[in-house]
N, C-alpha and C positions, 0 to 999 in steps of 0.2 A: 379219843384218837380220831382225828380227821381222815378218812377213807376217799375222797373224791380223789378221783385221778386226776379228770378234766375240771378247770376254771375258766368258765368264758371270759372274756372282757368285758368289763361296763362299758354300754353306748355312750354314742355325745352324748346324751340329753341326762343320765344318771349322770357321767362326771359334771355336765353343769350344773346342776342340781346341788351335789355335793360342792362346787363352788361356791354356788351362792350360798349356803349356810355354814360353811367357815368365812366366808365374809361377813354373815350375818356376828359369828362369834365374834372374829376379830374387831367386829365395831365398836365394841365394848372397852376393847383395851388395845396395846400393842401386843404385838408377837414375845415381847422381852417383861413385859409384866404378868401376861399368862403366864410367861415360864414362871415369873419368880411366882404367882401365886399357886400354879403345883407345886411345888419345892414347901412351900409353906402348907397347904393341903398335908400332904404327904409327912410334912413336921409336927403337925398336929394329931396325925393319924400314931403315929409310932409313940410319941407323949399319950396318948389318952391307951396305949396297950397296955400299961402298966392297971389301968384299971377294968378294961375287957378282957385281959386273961389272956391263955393260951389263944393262938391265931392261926390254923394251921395255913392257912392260904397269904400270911404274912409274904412271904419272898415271890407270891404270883402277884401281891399289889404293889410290892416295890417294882417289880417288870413293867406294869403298867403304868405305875408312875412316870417311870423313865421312859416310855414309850411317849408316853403326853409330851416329856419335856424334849425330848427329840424330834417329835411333828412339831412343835414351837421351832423349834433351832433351822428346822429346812424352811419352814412359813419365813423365817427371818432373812432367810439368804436368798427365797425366793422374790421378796417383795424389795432385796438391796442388788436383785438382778445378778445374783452370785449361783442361780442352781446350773447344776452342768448335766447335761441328759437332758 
């Protein structure tokens, strides 16, 4: 259980920092092939449960999953100049 009341803000210099190393990621591929290649991750993970067994934290990797592929989907709309806020 997360207890912090207060979250400060990250400085300029952490958010640029953290830019530059999703730019670093995105060099690698586009924002629409990351996505598909979580989806495929993630397809691969839930095939190979048949042979690791029970998972109990099964539905907290699917969250994350979809969490990856949702930072992809706004990276996409940020870079086609479509984010709003």
């Amino acid at each position: 259980m997360d207890t912090r009341t207060h979250i400060s803000e990250p400085s300029e210099a952490v958010l640029l920092a953290y830019g530059r190393e999703v730019e670093t990621l995105l060099s690698s591929s586009t924002p629409e092939r990351w996505r598909m290649h979580v989806w495929d991750m993630f397809g691969g993970y839930i095939l190979a449960q048949k042979d690791l067994g029970y998972t109990p934290e099964l539905s907290n990797t699917f969250w994350s999953f979809k969490e990856l592929v949702e930072f992809f989907e706004v990276v996409e709309r940020v870079r086609d100049g479509n984010m709003v806020g």
